[in-house]
N, C-alpha and C positions, 0 to 999 in steps of 0.2 A: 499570525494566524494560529488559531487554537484547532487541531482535528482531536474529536473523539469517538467513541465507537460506544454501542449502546450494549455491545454482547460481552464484554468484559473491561473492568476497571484500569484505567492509570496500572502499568506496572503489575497487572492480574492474570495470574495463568488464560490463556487460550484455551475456549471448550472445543472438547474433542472433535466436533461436529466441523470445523475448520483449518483442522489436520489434518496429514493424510491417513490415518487413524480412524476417519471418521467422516463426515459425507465431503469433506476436502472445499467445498464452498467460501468466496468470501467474505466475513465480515459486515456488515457496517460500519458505517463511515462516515463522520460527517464534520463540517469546517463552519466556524466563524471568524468573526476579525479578520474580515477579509481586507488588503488593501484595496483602497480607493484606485480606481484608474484598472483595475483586472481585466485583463481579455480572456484568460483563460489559464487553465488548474491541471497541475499535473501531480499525482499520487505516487508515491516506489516505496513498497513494503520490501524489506530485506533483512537480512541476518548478518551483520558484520563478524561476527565469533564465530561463522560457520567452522569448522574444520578445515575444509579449503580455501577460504577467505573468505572475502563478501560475498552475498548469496540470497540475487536476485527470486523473488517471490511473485512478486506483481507490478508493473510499472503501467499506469495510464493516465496519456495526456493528453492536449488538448478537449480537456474537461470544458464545458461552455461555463461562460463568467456567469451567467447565472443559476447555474448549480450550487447545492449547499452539502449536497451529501452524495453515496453512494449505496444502493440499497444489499442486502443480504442477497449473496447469490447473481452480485451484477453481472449483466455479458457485454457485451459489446454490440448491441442489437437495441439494448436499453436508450445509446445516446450518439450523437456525432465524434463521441472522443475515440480514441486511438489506444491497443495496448501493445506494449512491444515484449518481445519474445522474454521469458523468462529461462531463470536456470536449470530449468526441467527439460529445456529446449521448445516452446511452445509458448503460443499465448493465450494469455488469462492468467487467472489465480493459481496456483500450485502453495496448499498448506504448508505449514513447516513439518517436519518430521522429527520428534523431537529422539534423541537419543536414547538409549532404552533407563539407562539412570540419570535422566535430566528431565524436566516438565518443563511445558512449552508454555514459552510467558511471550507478553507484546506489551509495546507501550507506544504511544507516539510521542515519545520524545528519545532520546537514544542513550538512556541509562541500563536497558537490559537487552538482551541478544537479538531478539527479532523487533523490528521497529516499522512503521508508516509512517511516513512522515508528508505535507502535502507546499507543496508551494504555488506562488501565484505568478501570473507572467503577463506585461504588459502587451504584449503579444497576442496576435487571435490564434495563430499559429505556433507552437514550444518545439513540435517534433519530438524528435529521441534525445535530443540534445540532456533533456533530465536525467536520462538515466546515467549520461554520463557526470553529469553533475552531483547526482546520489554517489557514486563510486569515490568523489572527493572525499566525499560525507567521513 
């Protein structure tokens, strides 16, 4: 499964506008190469170099299989999926905050600090089980 995002490149700093620096909002988002057989998609942006460890941003899942993306600004009102509490303590989005001499980069693949990454589940149902599954990551 290939996720890309249309607001910034592979491995490209994060615009301010989805930090919390700036209107803190999610992204877009969006998945191809889906496997065959999907019941349903779960998303967990996170920051594994956090300082404190790993460093839950946004987990949502039970995405419906036939979804392809998620739009700028998603809530949870947008679809039937599910988001589980972040490390901000809350759910939804929570931007990264990037350190005052570090610039805030993403990628979905997990070569630089903060990442999304999306997987698929043969499942109608995934639950939280992802997020614990990201934590392996």
């Amino acid at each position: 499964m290939r996720l890309t995002s249309t607001a910034f490149p592979e491995a490209g700093k994060i615009p301010t506008r989805f930090t919390c620096d700036g209107v803190n909002v999610s992204p877009p988002l969006s998945w191809a190469d889906t496997p065959k057989g999907a019941r349903s998609f779960a998303l967990v942006c996170s920051d594994p170099d956090a300082p404190s460890g790993v460093w839950f941003h946004w987990a949502v899942f039970d995405i419906p299989p036939e979804a392809t993306a998620l739009a700028e600004h998603w809530g949870i009102g947008d679809s039937n999926a599910k988001e589980a509490r972040n490390d901000f303590g809350k759910r939804g989005y929570g931007g990264p905050c990037p350190l005052a001499d570090m610039a805030g980069t993403a990628t979905t693949s997990s070569s630089t600090p903060s990442t999304c990454r999306a997987w698929a589940s043969r499942r109608p149902r995934a639950a939280a089980t992802w997020r614990r599954r990201a934590d392996r990551m």
